[in-house]
C-alpha positions as CSV (number, residue, x, y, z in Angstrom):
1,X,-5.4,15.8,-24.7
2,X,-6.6,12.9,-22.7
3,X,-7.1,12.8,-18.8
4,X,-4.0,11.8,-17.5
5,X,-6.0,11.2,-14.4
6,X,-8.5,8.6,-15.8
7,X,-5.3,6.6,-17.8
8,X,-3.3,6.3,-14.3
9,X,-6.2,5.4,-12.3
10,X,-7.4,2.8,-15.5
11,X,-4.0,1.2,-15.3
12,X,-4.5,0.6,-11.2
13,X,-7.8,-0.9,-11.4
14,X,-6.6,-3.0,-13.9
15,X,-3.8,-4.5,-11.6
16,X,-5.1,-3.8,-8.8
17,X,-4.2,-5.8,-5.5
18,X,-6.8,-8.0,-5.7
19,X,-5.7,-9.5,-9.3
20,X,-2.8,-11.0,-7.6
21,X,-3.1,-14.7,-6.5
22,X,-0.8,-13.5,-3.0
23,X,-3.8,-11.7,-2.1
24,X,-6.8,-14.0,-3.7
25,X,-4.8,-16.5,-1.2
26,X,-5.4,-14.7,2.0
27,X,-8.5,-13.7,1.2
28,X,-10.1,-17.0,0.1
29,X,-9.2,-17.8,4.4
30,X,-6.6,-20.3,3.2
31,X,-3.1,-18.7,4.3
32,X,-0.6,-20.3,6.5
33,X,1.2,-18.9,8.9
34,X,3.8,-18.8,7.3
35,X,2.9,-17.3,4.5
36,X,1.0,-14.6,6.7
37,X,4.8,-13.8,8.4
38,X,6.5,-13.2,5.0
39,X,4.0,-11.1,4.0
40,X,4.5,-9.2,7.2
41,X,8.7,-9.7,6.6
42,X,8.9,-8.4,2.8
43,X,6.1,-5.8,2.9
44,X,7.2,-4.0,5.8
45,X,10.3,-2.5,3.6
46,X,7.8,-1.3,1.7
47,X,5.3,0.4,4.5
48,X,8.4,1.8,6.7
49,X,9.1,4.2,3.5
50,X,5.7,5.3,2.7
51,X,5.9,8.7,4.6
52,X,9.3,9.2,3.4
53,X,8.5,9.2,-0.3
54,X,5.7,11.0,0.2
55,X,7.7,14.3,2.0
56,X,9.9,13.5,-1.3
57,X,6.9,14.5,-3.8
58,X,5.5,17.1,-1.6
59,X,8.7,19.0,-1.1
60,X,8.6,20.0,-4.6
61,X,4.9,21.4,-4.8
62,X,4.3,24.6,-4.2
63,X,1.0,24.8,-4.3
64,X,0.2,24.9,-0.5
65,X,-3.3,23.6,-0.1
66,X,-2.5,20.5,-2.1
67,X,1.3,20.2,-0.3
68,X,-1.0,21.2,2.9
69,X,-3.1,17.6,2.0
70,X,0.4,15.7,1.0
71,X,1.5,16.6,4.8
72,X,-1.6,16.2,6.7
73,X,-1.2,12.4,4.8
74,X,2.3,12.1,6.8
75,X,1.3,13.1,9.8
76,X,-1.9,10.3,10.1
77,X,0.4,7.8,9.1
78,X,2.8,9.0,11.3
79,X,0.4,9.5,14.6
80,X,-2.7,8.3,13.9
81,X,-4.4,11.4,15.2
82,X,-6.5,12.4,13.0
83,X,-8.3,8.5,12.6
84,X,-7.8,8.0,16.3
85,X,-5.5,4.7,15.7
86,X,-1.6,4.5,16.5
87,X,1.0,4.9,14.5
88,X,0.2,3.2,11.0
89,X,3.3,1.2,10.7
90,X,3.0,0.4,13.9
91,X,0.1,-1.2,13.5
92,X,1.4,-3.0,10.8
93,X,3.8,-4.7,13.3
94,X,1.3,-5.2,16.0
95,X,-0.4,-7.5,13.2
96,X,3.2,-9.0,12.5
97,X,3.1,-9.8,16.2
98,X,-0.2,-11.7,16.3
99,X,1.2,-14.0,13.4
100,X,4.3,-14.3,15.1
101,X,7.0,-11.9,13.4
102,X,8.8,-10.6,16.5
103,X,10.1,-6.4,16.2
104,X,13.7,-7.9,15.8
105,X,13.0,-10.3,13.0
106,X,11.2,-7.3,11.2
107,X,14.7,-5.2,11.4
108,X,17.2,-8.3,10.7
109,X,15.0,-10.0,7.6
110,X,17.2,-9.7,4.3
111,X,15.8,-7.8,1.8
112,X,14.9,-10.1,-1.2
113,X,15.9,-9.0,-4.7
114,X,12.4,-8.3,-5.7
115,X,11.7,-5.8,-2.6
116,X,14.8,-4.1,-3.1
117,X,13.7,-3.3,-7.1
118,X,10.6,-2.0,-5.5
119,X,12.1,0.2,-2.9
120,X,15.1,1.6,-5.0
121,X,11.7,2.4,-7.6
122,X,10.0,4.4,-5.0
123,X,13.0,5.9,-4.1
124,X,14.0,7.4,-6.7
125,X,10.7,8.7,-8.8
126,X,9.8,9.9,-5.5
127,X,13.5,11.4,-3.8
128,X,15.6,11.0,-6.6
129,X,16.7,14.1,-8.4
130,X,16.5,12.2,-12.4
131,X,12.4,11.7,-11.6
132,X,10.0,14.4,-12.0
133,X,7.9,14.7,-8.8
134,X,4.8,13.7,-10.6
135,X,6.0,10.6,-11.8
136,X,6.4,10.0,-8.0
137,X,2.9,11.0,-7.5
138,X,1.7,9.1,-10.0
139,X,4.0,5.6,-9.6
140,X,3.8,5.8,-6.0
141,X,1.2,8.2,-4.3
142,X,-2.3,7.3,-6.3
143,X,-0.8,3.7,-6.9
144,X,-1.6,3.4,-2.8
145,X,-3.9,5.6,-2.1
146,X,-6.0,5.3,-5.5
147,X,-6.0,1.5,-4.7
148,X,-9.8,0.0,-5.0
149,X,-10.5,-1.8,-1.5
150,X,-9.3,-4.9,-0.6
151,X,-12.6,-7.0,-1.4
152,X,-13.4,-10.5,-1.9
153,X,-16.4,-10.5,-4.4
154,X,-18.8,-11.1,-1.7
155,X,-17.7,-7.9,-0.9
156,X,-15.8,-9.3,2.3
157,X,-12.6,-7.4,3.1
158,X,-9.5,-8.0,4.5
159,X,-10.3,-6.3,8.0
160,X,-13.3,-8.9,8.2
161,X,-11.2,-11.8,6.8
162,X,-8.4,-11.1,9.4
163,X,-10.9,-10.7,12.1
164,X,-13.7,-13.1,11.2
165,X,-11.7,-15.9,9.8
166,X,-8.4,-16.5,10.8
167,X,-9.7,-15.0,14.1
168,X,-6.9,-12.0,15.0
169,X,-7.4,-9.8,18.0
170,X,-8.3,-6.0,17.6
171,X,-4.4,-5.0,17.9
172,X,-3.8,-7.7,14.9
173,X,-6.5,-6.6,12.2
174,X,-6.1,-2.4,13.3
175,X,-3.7,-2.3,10.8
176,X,-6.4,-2.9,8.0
177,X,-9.3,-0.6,8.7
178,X,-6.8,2.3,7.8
179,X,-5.8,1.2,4.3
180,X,-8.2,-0.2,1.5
181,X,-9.8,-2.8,3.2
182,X,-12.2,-1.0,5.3
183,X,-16.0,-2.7,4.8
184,X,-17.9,-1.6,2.3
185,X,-19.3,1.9,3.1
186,X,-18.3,5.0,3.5
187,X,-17.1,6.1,7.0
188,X,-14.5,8.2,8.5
189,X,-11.4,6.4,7.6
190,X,-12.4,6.1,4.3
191,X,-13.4,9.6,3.9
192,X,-9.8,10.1,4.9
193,X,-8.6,7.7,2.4
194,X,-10.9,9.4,-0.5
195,X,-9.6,12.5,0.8
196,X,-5.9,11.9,0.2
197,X,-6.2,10.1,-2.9
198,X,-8.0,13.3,-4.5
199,X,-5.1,15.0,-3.1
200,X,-2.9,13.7,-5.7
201,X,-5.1,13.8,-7.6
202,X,-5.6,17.3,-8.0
203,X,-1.2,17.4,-7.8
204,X,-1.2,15.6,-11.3
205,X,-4.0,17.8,-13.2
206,X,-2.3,21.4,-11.4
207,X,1.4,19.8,-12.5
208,X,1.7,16.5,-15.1
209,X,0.7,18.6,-18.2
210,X,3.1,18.2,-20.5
211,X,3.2,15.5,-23.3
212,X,6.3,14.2,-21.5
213,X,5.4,14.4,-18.0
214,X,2.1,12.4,-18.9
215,X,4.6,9.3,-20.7
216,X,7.1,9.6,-17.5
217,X,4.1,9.2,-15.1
218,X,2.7,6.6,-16.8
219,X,6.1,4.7,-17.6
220,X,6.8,5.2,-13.7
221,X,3.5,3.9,-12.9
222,X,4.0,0.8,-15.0
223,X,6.8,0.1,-13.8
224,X,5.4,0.5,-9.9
225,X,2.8,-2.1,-10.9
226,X,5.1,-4.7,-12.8
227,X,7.5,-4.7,-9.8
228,X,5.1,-4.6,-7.3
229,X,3.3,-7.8,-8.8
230,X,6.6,-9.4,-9.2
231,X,7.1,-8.6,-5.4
232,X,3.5,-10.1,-4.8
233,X,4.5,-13.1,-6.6
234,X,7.3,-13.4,-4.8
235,X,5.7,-13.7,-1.4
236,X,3.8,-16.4,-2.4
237,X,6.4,-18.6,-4.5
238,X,8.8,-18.7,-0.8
239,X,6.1,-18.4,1.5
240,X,3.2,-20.9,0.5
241,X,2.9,-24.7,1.1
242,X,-0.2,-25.8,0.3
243,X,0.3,-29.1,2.4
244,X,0.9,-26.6,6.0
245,X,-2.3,-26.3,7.9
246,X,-4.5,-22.7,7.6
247,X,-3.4,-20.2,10.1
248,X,-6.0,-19.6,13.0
249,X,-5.1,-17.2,15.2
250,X,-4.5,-19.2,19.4
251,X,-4.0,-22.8,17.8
């Protein structure tokens, strides 16, 4: 029987963020503003139901120390207590705000075609009722929290791009120590991260042991990551012109 595990976690490093040009763009230093406010406008559908499909998948677990680690997950994100930040998706907007993606625009923005696929995905391996909860954990969960860090190889993150070059305040690059783009190191926020990833983890060796719970996950997972790519490729095909100046943050 092969690791389950090591297959889902294979199939994330090998599409991981960082093989999508969307993100090879912003981290190279060379986005425009207005690409950085689209990638504000269609990823924020996706942030604003993290915590949501995660109470999906842990609602079914009843294994309480690992449903204990699914909650504690919720409750960061949700308050920011336990890292000392705000709210996480809060955050998220405060960076919209420094690129100029005002609270109402983030409600009012149509949902493109390739968000909604991703969404109505997440939804419904990780509420749904037809979806195993492990193919939510899988396709959803470890897709975000597995994720390798956010790195350029010169090992420069996203927290030091947004902050070094295009020169956000604190309250615009917050947003990025919390999730996979801390520098590299371990610390407390990405204890926190390693921490919640094992979590689910541990979920899909205790429950994904059947030959057909091990296909759904990874079907479900492939899927997450041919959508979410799609979405990625999206962003940039509406949001990029090469000919508008490079954002930097007061000019």
């Amino acid at each position: 029987m092969s690791d389950i595990v090591t297959t889902l976690d294979r199939m994330i490093v090998e599409r991981k963020k960082m093989t999508s040009p969307l993100y090879q763009l912003i981290l190279s230093g060379k986005a425009t503003r207005r690409l950085l406010r689209e990638f504000v406008v269609h990823r924020w559908p996706i942030k604003s139901m993290w915590t949501r499909n995660v109470l999906g998948v842990a609602s079914d677990v009843d294994d309480y120390q690992i449903r204990r680690h699914l909650v504690e997950n919720v409750y960061e994100e949700e308050t920011g207590a336990l890292s000392g930040s705000g709210r996480h998706l809060e955050t998220f907007a405060a960076f919209g705000r420094t690129v100029g993606v005002s609270a109402e625009e983030l409600q009012a923005a149509p949902l493109a075609a390739e968000t909604a696929a991703l969404v109505a995905h997440n939804i419904r391996v990780c509420n749904g009722r037809e979806a195993h909860f492990t193919s939510g954990a899988a396709a959803v969960l470890l897709l975000m929290e597995g994720q390798p860090p956010i790195v350029n190889p010169d090992g420069s993150s996203m927290l030091a791009v947004m902050r070094d070059v295009y020169g956000l305040p604190p309250e615009g690059y917050e947003f990025f120590v919390h999730h996979a783009s801390t520098d590299v190191g371990r610390d407390a926020v990405s204890e926190l991260e390693e921490e919640h990833a094992d979590a689910v983890r541990d979920l899909l060796h205790r429950y994904c042991t059947t030959d057909i719970l091990r296909a759904q996950a990874v079907d479900a997972l492939a899927t997450s990551l041919e959508l979410r790519h799609r979405h990625f490729d999206m962003i940039l095909a509406t949001g990029y012109d090469p000919t508008e100046p490079v954002f930097r943050h007061g000019e």
